[in-house]
N, C-alpha and C positions, 0 to 999 in steps of 0.2 A: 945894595938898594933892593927894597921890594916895593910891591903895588904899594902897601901904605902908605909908604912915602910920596905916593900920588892919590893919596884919598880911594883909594881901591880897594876893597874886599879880597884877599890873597885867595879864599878859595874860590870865589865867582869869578874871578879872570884865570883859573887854572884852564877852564875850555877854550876862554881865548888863548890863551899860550899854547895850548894842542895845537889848537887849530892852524895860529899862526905859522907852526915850525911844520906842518901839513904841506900850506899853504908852499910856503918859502923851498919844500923841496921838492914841489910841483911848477915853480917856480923856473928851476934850477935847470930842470927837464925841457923845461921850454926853451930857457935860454939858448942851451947849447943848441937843440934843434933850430933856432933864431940864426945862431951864428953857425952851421954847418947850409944851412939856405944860404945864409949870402953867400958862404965863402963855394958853393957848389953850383949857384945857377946858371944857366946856360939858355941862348934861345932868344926867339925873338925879343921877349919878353925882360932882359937881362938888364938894360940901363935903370926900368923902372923898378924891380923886385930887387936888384943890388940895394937901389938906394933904402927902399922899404922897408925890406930886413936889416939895413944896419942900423935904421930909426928906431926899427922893434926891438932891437935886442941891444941898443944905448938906453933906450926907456927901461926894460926888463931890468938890464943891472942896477941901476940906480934903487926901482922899485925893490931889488933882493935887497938892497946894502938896508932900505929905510926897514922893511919887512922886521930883519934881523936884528937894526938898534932898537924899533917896534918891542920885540921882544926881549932885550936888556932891558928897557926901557919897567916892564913889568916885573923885571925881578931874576927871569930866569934866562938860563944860556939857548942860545940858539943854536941848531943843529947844524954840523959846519962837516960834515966826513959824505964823498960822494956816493959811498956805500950808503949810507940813510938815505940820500935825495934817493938813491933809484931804489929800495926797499918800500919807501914811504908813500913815495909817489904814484897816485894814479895816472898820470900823462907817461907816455912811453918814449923812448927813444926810439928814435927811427935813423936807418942810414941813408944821408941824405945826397951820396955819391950816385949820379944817374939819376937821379929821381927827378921826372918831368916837372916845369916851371907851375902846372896847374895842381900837380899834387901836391908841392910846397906847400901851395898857399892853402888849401883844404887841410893840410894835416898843421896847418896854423891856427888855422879858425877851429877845429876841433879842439884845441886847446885853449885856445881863447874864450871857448864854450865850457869847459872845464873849469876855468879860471874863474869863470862868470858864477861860475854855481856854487864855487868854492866859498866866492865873496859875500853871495846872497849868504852863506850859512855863517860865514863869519858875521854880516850885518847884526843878525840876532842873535847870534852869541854876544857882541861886543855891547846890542843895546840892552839884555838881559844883565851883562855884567857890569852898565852903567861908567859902559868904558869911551866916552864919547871920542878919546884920543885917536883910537883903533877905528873906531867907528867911517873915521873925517878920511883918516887913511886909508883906508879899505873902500870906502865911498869914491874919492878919487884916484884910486888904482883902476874900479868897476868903469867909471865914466869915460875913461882913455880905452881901454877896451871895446867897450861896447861901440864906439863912434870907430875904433877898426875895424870892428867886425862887421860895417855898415860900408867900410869905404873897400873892405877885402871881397865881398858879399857881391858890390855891384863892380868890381874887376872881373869877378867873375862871371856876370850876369846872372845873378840866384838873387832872389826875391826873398 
């Protein structure tokens, strides 16, 4: 299969498919930090950020799995080797053993903020490339974010 076969221009969604698999191993990065927060928090704070984190990073895989048929979807293979996500990726790993319940959550939303900005650039890549598929998808990937970033933001009492 390629874009054609969805009414696509193969070289105008070449950006979106960068982008995409960008995206996807930035993604990836997040995740596990997702799942090293729950499976490490401690503290007052623990009934609520357990349940939290395992909301975020049950959403996060779903979004990886659509991400990546996303990008079959256009033609080309999706990057799938953990050596690429941490190459590729701008979001870091961090070790998340000790690590206080409020710097979790900040070094969450800095990646959420990343993600954010990932997406605005995907927006217009996808609506340059008349890719309204990627568009819808990437749209509401941004609006689940944004509204944590909102609900993580007044947890922690930051404006």
């Amino acid at each position: 299969m390629d874009a054609k076969e969805i009414s696509l221009d193969e070289k105008e969604v070449k950006s979106v498919v960068d982008l995409l698999n960008d995206y996807l191993a930035n993604y990836h990065v997040h995740y596990q930090k997702l799942r090293g927060c729950h499976w490490n928090i401690k503290g007052q704070n623990f009934f609520t950020l357990h349940i939290k984190f395992e909301e975020l990073y049950t959403n996060a895989q779903e979004t990886i799995d659509e991400i990546a048929e996303r990008v079959l979807t256009l033609g080309k293979p999706p990057h799938s080797r953990f050596s690429d996500y941490i190459q590729e990726s701008t979001i870091k790993e961090i070790d998340t053993i000790g690590l206080p319940d409020i710097a979790m959550v900040e070094a969450i939303l800095a990646d959420m903020s990343k993600l954010i900005e990932l997406e605005r650039d995907l927006l217009e890549a996808t609506d340059m490339a008349g890719d309204d598929g990627s568009n819808d998808m990437v749209n509401r990937f941004m609006q689940f974010k944004e509204k944590n970033t909102w609900m993580l933001r007044s947890f922690l009492d930051k404006k």
